[in-house]
Short mmCIF file of the C-alpha atoms (twelve columns), coordinates in Angstrom:
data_MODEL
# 
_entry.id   MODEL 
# 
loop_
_atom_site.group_PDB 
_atom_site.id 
_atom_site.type_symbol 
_atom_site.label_atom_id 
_atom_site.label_alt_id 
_atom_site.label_comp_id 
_atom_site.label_asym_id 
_atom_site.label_seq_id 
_atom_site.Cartn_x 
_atom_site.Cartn_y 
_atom_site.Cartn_z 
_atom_site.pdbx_PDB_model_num 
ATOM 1   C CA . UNK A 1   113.262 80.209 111.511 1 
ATOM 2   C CA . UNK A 2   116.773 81.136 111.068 1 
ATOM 3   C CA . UNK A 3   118.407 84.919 110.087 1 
ATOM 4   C CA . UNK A 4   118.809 85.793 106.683 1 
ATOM 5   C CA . UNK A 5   122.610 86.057 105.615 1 
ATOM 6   C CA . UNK A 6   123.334 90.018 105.276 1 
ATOM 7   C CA . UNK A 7   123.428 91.140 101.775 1 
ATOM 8   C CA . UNK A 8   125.746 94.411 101.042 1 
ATOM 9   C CA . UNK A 9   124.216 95.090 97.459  1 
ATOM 10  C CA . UNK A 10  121.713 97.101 96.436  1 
ATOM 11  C CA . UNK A 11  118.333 95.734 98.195  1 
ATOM 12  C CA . UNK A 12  114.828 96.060 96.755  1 
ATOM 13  C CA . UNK A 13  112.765 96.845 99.812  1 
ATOM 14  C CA . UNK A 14  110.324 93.972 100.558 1 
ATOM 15  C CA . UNK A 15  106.801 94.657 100.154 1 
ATOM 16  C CA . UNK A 16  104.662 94.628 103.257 1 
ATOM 17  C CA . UNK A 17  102.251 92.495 101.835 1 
ATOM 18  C CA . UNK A 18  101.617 90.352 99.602  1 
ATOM 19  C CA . UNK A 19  103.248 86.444 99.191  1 
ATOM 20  C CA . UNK A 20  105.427 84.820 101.922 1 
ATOM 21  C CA . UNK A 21  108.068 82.491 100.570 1 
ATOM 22  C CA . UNK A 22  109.649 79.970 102.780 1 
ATOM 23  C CA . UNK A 23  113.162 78.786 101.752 1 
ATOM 24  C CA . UNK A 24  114.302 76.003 103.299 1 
ATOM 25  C CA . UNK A 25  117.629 75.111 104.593 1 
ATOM 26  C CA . UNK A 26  119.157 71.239 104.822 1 
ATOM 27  C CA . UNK A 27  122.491 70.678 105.656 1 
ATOM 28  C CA . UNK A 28  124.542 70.899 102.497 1 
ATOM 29  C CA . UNK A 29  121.846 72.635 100.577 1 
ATOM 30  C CA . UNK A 30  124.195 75.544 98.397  1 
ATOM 31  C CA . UNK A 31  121.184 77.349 96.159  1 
ATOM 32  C CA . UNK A 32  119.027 78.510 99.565  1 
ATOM 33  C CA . UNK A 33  120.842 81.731 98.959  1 
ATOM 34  C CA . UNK A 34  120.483 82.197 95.158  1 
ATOM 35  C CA . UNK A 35  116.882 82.018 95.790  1 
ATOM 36  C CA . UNK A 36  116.779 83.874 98.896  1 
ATOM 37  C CA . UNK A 37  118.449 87.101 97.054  1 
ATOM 38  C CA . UNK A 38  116.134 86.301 93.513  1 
ATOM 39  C CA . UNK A 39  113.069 86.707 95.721  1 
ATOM 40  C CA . UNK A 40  114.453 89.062 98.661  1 
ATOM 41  C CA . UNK A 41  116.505 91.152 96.757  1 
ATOM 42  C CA . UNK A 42  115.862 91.330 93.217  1 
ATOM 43  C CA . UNK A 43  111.654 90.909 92.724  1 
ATOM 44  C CA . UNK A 44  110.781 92.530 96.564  1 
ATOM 45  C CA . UNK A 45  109.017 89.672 97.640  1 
ATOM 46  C CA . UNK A 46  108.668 88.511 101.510 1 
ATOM 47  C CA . UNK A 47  111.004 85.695 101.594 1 
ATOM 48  C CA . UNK A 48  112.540 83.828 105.044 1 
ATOM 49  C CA . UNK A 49  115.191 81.063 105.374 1 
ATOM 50  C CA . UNK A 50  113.337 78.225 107.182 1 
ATOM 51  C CA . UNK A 51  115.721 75.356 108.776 1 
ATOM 52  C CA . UNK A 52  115.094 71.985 107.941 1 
ATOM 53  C CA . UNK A 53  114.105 70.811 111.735 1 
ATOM 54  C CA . UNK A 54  111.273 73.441 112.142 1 
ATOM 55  C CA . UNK A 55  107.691 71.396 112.139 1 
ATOM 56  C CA . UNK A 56  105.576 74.030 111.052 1 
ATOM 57  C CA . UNK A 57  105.183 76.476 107.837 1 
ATOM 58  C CA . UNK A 58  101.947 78.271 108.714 1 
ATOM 59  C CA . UNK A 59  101.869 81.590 107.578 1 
ATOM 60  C CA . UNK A 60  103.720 81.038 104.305 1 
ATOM 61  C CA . UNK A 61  102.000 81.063 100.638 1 
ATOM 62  C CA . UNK A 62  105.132 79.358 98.976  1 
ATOM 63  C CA . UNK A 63  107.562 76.659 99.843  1 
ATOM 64  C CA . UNK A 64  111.036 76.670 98.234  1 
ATOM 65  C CA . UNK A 65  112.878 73.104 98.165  1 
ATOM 66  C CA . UNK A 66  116.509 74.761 97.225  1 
ATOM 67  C CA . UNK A 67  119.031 73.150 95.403  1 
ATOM 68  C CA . UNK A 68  122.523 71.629 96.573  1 
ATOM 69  C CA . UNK A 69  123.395 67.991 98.183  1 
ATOM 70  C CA . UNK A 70  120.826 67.757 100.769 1 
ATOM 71  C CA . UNK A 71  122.790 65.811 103.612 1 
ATOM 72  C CA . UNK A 72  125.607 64.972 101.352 1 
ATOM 73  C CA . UNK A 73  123.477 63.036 99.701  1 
ATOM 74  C CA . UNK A 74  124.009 59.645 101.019 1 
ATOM 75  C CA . UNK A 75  122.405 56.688 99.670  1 
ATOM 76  C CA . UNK A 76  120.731 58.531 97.134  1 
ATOM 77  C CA . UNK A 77  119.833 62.254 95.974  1 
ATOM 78  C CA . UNK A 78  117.288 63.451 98.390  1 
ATOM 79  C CA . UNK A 79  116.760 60.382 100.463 1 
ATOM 80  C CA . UNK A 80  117.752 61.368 103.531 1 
ATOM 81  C CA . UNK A 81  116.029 64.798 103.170 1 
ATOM 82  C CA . UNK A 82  112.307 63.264 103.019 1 
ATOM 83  C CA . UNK A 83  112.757 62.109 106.250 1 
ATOM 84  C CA . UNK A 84  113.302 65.759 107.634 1 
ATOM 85  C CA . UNK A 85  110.943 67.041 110.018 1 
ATOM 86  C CA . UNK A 86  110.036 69.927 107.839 1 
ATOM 87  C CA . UNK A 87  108.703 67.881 105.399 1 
ATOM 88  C CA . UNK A 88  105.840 67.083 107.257 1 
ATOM 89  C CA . UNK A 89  105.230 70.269 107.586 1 
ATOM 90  C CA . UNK A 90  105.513 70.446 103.605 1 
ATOM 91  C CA . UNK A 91  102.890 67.557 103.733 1 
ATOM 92  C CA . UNK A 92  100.497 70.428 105.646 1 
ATOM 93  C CA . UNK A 93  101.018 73.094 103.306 1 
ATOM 94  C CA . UNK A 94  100.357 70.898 100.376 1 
ATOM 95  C CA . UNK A 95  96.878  69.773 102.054 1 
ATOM 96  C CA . UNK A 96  95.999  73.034 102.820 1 
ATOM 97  C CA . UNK A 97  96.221  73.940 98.856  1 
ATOM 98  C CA . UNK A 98  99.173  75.931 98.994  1 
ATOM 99  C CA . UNK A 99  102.403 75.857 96.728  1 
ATOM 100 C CA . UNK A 100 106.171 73.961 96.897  1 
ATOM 101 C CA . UNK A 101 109.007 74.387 94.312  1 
ATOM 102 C CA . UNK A 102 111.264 71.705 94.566  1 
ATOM 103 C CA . UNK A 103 114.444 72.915 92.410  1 
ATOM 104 C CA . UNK A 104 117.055 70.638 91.495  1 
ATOM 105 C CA . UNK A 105 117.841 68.832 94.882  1 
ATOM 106 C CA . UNK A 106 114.440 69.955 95.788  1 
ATOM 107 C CA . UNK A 107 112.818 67.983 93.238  1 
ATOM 108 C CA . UNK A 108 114.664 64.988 93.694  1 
ATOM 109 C CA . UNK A 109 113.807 65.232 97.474  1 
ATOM 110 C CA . UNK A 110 110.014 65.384 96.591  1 
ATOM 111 C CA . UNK A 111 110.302 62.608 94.613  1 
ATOM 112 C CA . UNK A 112 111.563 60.274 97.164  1 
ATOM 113 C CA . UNK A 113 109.078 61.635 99.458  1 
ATOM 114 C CA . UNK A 114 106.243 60.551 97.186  1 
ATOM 115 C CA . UNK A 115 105.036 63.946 96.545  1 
ATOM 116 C CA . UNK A 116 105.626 63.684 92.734  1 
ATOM 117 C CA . UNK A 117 105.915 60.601 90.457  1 
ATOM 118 C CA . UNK A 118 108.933 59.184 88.987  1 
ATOM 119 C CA . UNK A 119 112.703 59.511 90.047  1 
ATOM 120 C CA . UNK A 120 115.625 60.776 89.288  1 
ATOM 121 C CA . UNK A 121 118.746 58.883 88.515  1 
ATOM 122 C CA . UNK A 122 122.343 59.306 87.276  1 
ATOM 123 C CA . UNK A 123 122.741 61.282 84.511  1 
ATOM 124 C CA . UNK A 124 122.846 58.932 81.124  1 
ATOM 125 C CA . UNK A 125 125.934 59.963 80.574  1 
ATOM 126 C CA . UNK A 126 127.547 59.546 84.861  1 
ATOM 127 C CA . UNK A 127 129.021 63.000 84.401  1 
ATOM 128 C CA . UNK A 128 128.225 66.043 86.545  1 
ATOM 129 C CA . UNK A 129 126.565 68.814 84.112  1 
ATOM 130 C CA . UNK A 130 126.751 72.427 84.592  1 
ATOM 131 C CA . UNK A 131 125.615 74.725 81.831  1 
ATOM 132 C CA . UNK A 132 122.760 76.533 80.072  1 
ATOM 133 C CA . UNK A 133 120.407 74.796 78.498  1 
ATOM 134 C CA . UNK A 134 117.095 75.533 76.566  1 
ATOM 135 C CA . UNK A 135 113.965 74.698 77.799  1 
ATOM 136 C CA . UNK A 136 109.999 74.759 76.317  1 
ATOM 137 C CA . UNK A 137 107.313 75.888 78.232  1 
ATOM 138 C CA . UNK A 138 104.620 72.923 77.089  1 
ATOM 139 C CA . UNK A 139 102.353 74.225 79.873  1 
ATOM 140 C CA . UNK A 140 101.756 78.429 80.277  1 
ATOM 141 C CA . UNK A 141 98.884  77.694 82.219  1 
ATOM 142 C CA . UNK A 142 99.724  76.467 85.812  1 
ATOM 143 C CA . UNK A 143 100.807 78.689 88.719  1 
ATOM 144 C CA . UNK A 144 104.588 78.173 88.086  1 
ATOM 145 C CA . UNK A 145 104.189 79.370 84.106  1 
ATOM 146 C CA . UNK A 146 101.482 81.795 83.785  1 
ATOM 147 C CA . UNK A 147 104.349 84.462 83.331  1 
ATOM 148 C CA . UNK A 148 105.487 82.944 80.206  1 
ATOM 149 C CA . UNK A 149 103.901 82.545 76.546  1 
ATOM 150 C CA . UNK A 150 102.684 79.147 75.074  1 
ATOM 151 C CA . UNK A 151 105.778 77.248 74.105  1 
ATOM 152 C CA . UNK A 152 108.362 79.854 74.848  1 
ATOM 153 C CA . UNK A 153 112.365 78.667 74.740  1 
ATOM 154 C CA . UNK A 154 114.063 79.613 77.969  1 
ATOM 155 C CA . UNK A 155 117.126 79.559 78.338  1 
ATOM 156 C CA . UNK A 156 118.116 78.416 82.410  1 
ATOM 157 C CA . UNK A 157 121.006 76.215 83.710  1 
ATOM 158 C CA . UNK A 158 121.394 73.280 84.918  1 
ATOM 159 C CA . UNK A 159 123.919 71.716 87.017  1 
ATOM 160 C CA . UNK A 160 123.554 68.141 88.166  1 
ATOM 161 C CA . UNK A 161 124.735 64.978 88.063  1 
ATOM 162 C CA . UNK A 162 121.770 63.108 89.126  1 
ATOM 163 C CA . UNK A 163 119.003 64.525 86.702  1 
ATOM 164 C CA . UNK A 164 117.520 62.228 84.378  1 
ATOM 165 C CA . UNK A 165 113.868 61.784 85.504  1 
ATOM 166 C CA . UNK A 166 112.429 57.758 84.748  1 
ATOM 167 C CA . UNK A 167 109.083 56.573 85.186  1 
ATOM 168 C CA . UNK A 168 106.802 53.865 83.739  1 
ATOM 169 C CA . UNK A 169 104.725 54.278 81.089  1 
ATOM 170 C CA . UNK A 170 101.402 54.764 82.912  1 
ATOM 171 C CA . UNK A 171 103.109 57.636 84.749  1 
ATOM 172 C CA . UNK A 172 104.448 59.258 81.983  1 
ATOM 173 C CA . UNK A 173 100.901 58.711 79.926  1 
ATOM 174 C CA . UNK A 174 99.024  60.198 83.028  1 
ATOM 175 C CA . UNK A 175 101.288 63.233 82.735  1 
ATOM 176 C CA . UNK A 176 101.006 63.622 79.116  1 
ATOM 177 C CA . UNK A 177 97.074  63.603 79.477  1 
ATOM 178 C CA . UNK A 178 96.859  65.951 81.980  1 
ATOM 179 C CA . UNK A 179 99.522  68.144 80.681  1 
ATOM 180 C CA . UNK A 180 101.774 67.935 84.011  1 
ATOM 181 C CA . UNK A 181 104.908 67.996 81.723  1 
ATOM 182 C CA . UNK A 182 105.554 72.056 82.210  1 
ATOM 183 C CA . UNK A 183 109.135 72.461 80.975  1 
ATOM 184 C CA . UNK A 184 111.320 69.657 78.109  1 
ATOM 185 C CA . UNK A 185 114.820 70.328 77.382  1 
ATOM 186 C CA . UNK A 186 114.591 70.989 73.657  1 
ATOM 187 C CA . UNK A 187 117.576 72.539 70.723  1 
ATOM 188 C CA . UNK A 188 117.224 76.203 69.837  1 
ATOM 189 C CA . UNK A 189 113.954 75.413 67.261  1 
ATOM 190 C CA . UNK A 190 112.223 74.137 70.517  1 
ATOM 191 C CA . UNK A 191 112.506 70.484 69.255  1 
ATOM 192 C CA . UNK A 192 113.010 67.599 72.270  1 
ATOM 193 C CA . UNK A 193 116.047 65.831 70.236  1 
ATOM 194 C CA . UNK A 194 118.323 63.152 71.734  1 
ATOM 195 C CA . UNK A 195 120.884 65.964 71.377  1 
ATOM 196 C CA . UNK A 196 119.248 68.220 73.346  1 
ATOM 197 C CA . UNK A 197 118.487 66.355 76.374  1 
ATOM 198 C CA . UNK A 198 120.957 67.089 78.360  1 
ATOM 199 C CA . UNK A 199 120.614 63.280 81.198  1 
ATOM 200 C CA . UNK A 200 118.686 61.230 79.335  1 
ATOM 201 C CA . UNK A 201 115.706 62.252 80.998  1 
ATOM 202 C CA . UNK A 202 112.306 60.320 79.622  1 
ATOM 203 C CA . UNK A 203 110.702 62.188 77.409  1 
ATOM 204 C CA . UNK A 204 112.613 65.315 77.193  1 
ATOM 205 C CA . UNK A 205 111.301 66.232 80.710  1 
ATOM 206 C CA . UNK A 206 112.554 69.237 83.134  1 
ATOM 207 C CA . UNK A 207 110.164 69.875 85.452  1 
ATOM 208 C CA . UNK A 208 106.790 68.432 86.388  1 
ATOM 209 C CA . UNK A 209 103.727 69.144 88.430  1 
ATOM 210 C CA . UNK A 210 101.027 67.518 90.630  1 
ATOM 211 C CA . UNK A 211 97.771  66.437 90.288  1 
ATOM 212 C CA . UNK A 212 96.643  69.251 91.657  1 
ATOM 213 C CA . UNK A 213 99.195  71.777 90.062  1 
ATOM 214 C CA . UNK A 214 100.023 73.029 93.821  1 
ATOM 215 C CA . UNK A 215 103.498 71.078 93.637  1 
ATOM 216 C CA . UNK A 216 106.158 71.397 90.848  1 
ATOM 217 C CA . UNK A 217 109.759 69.738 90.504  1 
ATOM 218 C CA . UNK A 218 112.401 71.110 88.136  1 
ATOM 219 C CA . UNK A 219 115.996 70.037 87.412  1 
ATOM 220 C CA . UNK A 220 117.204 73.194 85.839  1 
ATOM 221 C CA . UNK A 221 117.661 76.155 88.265  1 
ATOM 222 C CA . UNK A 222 115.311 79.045 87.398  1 
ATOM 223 C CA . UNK A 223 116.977 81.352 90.663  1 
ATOM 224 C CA . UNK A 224 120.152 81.378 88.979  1 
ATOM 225 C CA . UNK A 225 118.776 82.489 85.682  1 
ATOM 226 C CA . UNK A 226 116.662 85.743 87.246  1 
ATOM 227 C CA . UNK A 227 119.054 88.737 86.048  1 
ATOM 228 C CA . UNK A 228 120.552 89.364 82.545  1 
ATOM 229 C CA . UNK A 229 123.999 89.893 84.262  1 
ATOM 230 C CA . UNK A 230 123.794 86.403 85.284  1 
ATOM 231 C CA . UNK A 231 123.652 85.431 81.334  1 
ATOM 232 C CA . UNK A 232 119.332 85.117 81.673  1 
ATOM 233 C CA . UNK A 233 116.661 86.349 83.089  1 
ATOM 234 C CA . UNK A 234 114.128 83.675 82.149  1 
ATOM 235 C CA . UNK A 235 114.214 81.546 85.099  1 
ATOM 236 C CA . UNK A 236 112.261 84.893 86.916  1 
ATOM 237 C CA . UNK A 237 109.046 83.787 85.611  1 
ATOM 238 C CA . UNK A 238 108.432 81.058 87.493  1 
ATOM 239 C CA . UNK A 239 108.467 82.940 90.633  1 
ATOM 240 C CA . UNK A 240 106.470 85.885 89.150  1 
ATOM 241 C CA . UNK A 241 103.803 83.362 87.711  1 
ATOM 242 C CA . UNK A 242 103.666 81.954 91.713  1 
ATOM 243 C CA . UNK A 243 103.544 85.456 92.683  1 
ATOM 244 C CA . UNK A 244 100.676 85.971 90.461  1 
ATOM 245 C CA . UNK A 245 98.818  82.767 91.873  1 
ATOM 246 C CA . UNK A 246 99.020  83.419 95.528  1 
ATOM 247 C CA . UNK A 247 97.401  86.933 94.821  1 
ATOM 248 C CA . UNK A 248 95.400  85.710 92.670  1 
# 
């Protein structure tokens, strides 16, 4: 474990019980902080910084996979990362039942460690995109959504320029089935149009989930969307809705 960075704002004191979150730190990762002050500061929660060459997580209800450039990310987005000794230690948590976020860099990093289907690839477009978009909640009932209503438009950023997620067509079928498609970039009428999506992403799709709903992977950054100063507060929910599982 590692020190938080000091914060001079004003602090919501951290419960003394309840969820712990683990937010974990690779070289080059630049949203560990945005989600250490969401959870930290801003909801109350129990939230540590966890480096990426630790080899355990026991103790902690939630794993955070942060966004930023993950070891510069050489080769490709996230391929370096799954090779980290903390993500065995992600491996664990997941077979013990308990929850991972990947955001952004974090999803494409649990991607190329297998731990969700598909990929992520250069942006249709090979520009870097940094904005708000809106997203649809197709799935209210997992751990990562419970906070939010059937179908709701959310409006969260995004900023990436390796985002578009691919898979085959049995993939994408399984996901439909099971409804493991949680979020779809969508216009303002919550519609997935070309227009709308934002990389080129299959299927309008921002964020997916396991099997097993115990691991989800989302391109758009919900931390940075979790005050109305910051333009939204929508992207709070998700980590509400995992607060709500955990103590649950």
């Amino acid at each position: 474990m590692i020190e938080a960075i000091p914060h001079t704002g004003n602090r919501k004191p951290a419960r003394s019980h309840g969820p712990r979150f683990a937010v974990v730190r690779f070289p080059g990762s630049n949203c560990d902080q945005d989600a250490y002050y969401l959870l930290r500061d801003v909801m109350g929660e129990r939230a540590e910084y966890v480096w990426h060459e630790e080899t355990t997580l026991t103790g902690f209800d939630v794993v955070v996979l942060p966004g930023g450039f993950s070891y510069g990310d050489y080769l490709r987005s996230g391929a370096v990362a799954r090779f980290a000794p903390i993500m065995a230690a992600v491996r664990e948590h997941v077979d013990r039942g308990r929850y991972v976020i990947g955001i952004c860099n974090g999803f494409q990093i649990l991607c190329e460690a297998h731990l969700l289907p598909g990929a992520l690839v250069r942006n249709s477009g090979c520009k870097f995109i940094c904005k708000h978009v809106t997203l649809k909640v197709e799935n209210s009932e997992t751990p990562y959504t419970t906070a939010y209503r059937p179908d709701q438009l959310l409006s969260i950023p995004i900023a990436h320029g390796e985002g578009r997620y691919v898979c085959d067509e049995q993939t994408l079928g399984e996901l439909e089935a099971d409804h493991r498609i949680l979020f779809r970039y969508t216009d303002a009428n919550g519609s997935p149009t070309d227009r709308s999506n934002p990389n080129g992403s299959t299927a309008n799709i921002a964020g997916i989930a396991s099997s097993d709903f115990n691991i989800m992977g989302m391109m758009p950054h919900p931390e940075r969307a979790g005050e109305k100063i910051l333009g939204s507060a929508d992207g709070r929910g998700v980590f509400e809705s995992l607060v709500r599982a955990v103590v649950k």
